[in-house]
VEXDO-85065 format. One record per atom (N, C-alpha, C, O, CB): residue number from 0; chain; atom name; x, y, z negated. Coordinates in pm, 1 decimal, padded with zeros to 6 digits. Glycine has a CB too. Layout:
  num  chaine  atome         x         y         z
  NUM       A     CA         X         Y         Z
...
END
This chain:
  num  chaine  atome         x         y         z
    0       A      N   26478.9  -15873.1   00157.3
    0       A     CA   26502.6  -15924.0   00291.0
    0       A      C   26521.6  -15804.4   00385.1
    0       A      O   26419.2  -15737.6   00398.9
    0       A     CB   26384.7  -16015.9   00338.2
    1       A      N   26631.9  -15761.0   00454.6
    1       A     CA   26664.5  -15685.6   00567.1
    1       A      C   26591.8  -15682.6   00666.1
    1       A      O   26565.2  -15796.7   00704.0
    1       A     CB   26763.8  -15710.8   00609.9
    2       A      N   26541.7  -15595.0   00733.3
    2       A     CA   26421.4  -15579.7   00848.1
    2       A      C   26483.5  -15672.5   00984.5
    2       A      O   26598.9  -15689.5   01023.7
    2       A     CB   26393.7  -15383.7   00899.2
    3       A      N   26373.4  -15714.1   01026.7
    3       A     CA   26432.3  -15812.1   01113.8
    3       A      C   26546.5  -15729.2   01254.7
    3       A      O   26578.2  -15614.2   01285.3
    3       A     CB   26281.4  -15902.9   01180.7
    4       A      N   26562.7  -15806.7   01283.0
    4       A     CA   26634.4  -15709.8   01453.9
    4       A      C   26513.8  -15729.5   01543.0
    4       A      O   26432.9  -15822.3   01542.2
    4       A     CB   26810.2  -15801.2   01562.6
    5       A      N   26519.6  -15618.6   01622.7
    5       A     CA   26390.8  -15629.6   01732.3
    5       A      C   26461.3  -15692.4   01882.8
    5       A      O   26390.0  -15739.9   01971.2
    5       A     CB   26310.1  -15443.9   01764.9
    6       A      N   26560.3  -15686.4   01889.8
    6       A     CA   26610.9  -15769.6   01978.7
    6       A      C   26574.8  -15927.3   01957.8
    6       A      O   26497.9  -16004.1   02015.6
    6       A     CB   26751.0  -15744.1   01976.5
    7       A      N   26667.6  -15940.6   01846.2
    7       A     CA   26672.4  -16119.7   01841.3
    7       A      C   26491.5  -16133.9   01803.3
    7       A      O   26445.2  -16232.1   01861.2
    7       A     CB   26812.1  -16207.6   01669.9
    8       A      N   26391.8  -16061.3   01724.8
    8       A     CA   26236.6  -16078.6   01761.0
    8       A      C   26195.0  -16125.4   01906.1
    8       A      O   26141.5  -16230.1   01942.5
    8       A     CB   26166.1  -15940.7   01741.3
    9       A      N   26237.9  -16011.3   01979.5
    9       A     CA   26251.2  -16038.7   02161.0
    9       A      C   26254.5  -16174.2   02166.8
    9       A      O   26156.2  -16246.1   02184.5
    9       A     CB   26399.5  -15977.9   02251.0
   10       A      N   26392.4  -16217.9   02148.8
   10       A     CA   26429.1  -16381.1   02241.0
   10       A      C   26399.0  -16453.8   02118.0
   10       A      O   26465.4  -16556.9   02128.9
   10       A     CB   26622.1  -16424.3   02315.6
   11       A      N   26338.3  -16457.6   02011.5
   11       A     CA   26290.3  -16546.5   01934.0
   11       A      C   26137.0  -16564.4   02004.3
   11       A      O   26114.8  -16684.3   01987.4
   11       A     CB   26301.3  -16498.4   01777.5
   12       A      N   26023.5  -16508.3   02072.3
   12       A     CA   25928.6  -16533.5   02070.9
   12       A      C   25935.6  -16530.0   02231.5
   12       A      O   25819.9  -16530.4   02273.6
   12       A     CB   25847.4  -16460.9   01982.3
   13       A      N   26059.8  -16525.5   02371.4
   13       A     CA   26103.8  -16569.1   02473.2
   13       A      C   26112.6  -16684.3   02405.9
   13       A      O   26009.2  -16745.5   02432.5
   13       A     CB   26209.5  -16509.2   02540.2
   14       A      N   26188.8  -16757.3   02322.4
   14       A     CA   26200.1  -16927.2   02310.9
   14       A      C   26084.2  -16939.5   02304.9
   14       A      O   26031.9  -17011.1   02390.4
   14       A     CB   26274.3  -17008.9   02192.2
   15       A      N   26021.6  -16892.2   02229.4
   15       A     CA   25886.1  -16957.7   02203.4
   15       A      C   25753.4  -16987.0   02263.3
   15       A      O   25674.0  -17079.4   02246.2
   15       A     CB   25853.6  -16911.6   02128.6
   16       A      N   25752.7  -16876.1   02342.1
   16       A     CA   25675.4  -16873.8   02440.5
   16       A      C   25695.8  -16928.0   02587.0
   16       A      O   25604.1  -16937.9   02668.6
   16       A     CB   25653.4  -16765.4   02441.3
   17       A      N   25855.1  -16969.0   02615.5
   17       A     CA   25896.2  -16988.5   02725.0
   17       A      C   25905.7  -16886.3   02810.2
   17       A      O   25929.1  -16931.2   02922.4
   17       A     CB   25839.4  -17069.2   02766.6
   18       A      N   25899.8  -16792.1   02809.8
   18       A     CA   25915.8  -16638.8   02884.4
   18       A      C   26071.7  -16650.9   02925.5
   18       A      O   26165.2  -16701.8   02863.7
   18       A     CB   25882.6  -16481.3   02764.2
   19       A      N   26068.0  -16594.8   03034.8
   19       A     CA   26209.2  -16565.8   03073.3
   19       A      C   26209.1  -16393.3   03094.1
   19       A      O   26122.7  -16305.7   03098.7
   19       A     CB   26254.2  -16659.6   03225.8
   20       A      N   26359.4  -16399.9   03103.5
   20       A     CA   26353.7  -16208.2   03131.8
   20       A      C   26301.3  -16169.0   03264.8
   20       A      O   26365.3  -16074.4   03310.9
   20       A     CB   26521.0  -16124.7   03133.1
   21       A      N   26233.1  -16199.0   03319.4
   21       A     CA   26197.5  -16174.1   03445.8
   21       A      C   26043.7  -16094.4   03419.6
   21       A      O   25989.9  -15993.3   03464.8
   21       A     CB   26197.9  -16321.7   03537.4
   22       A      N   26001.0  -16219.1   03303.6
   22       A     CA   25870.4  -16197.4   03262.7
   22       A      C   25864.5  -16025.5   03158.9
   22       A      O   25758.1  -15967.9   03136.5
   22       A     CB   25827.1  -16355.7   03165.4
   23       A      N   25973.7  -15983.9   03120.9
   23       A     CA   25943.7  -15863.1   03056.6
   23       A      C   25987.4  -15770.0   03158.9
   23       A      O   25929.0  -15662.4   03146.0
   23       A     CB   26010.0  -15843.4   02917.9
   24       A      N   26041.0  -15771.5   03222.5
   24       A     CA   26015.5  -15677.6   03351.8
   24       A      C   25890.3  -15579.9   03323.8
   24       A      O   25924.2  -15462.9   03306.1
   24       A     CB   25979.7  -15775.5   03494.4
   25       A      N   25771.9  -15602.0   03317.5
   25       A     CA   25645.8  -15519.7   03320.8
   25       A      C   25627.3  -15466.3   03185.6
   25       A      O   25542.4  -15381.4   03158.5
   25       A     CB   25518.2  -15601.5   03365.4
   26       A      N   25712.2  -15520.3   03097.8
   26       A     CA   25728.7  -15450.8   02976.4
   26       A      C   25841.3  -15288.5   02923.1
   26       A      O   25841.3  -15175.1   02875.3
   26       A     CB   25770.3  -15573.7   02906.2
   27       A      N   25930.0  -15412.4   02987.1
   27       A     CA   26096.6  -15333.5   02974.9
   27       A      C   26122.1  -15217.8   03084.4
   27       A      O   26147.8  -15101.1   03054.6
   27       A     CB   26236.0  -15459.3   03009.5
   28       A      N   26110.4  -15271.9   03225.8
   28       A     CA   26155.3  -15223.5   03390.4
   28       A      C   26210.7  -15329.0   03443.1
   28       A      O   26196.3  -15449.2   03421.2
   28       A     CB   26267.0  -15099.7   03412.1
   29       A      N   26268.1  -15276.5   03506.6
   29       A     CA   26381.1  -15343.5   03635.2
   29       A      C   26459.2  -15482.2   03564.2
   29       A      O   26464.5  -15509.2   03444.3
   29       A     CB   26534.9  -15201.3   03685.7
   30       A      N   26479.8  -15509.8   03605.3
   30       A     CA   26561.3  -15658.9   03597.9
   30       A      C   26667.8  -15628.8   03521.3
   30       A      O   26696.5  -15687.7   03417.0
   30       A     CB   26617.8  -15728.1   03742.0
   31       A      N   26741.8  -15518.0   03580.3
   31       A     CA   26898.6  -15444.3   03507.5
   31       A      C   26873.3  -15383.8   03346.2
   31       A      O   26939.4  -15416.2   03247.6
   31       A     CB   26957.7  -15277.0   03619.5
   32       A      N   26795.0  -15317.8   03348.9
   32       A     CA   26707.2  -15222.6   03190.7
   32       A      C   26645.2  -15413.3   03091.5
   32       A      O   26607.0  -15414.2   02974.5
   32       A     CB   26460.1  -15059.1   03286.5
   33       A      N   26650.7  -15495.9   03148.0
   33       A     CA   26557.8  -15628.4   03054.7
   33       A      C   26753.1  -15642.8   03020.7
   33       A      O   26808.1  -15606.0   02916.9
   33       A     CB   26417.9  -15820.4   03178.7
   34       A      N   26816.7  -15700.9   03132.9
   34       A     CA   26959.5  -15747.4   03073.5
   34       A      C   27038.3  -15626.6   03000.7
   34       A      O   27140.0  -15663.3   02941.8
   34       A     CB   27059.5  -15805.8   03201.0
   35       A      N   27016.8  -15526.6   02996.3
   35       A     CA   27091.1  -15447.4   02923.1
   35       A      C   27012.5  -15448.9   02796.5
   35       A      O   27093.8  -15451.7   02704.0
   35       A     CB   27116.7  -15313.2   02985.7
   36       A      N   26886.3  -15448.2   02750.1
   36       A     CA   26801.0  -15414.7   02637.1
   36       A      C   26861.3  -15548.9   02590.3
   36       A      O   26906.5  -15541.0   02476.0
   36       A     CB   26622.6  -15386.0   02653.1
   37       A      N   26876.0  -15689.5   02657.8
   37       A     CA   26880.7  -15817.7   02569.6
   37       A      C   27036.3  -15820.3   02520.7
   37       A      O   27073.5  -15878.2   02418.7
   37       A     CB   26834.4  -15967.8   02662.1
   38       A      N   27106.1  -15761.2   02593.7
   38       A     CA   27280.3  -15771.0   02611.6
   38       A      C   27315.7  -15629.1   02516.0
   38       A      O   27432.9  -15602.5   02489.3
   38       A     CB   27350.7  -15752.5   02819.5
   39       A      N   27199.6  -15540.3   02467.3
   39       A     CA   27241.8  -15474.3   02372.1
   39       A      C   27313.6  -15361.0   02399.7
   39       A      O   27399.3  -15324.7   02319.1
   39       A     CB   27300.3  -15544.7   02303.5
   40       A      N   27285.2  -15275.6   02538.1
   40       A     CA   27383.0  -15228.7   02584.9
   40       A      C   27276.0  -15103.9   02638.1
   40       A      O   27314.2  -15001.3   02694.5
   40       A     CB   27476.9  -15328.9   02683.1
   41       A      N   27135.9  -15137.4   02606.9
   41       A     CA   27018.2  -15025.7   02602.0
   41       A      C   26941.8  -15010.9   02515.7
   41       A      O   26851.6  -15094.0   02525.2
   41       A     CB   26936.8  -15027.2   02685.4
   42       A      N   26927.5  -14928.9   02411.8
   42       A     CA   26820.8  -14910.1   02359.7
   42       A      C   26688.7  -14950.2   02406.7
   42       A      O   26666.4  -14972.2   02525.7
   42       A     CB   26824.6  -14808.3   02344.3
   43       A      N   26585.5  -14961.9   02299.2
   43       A     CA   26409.5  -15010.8   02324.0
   43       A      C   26392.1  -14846.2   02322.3
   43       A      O   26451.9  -14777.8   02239.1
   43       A     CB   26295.6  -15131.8   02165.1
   44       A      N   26326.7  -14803.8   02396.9
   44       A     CA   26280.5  -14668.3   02391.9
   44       A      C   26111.7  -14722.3   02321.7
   44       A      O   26055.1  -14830.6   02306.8
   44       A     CB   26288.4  -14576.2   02574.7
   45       A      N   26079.7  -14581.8   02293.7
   45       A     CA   25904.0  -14568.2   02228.3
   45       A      C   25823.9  -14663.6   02328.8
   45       A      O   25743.1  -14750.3   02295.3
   45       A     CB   25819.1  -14375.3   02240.8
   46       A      N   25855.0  -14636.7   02432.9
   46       A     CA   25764.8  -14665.8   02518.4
   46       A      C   25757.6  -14814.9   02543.8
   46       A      O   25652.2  -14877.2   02556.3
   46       A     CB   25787.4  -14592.0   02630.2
   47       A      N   25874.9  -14864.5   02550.1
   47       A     CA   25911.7  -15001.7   02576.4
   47       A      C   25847.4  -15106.4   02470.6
   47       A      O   25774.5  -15204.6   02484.6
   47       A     CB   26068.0  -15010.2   02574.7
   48       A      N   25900.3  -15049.0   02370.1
   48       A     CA   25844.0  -15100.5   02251.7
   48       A      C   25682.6  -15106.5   02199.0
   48       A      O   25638.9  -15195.6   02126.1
   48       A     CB   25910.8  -15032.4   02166.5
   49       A      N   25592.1  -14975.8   02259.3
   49       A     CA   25471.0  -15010.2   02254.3
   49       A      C   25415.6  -15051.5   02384.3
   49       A      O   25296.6  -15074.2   02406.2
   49       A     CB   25404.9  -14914.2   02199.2
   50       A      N   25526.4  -15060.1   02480.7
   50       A     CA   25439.7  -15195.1   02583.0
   50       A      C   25422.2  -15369.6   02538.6
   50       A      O   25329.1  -15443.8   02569.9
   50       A     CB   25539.0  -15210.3   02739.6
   51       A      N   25555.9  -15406.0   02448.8
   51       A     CA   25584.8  -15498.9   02418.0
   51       A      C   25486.2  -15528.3   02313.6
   51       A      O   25440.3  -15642.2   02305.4
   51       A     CB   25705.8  -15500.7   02398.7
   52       A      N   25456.4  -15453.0   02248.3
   52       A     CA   25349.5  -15481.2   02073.7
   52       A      C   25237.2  -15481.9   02190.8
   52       A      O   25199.0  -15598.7   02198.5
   52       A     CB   25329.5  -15309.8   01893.2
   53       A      N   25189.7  -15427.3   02255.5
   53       A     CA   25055.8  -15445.7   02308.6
   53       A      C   25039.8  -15548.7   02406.1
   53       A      O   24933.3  -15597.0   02444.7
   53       A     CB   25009.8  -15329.4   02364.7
   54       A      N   25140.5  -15574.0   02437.5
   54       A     CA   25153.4  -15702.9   02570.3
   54       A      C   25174.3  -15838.0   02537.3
   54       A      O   25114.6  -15921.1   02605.7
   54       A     CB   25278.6  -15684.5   02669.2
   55       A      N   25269.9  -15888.4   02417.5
   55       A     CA   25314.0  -15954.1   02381.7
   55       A      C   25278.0  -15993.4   02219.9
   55       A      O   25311.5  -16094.2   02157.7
   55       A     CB   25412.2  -15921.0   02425.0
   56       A      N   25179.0  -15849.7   02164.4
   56       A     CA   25199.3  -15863.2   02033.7
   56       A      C   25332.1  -15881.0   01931.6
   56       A      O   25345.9  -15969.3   01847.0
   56       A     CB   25133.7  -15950.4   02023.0
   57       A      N   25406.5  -15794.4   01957.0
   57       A     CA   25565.6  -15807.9   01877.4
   57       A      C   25507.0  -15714.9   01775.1
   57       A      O   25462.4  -15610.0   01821.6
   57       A     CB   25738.7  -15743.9   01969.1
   58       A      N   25497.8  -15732.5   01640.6
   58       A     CA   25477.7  -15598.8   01534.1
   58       A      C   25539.3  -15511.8   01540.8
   58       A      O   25522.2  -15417.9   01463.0
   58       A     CB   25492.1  -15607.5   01411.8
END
């Protein structure tokens, strides 16, 4: 099995949780850095990514 994508992880556990991108703001940044990270058009930096595992629990 191919490692999952950490994006589509993202909006798989946004459906799930009902989170909107507004709500990763305090994860991601700014409003612009959440639509570019979901739209694929920014990298997850280190940092982003261990706000998200600690905030959200994403592995």
């Amino acid at each position: 099995m191919p490692p999952s994508d950490p994006i589509e992880a993202i909006k798989f556990l946004m459906d799930q949780q009902g989170l909107t991108p507004r709500d990763l703001e305090s994860f991601i940044g700014t409003s612009g850095h959440v639509s570019e990270v979901l739209n694929r058009k920014r990298k997850l930096s280190l940092a982003m990514i261990k706000r998200l595992h600690d905030g959200l629990r994403i592995p």
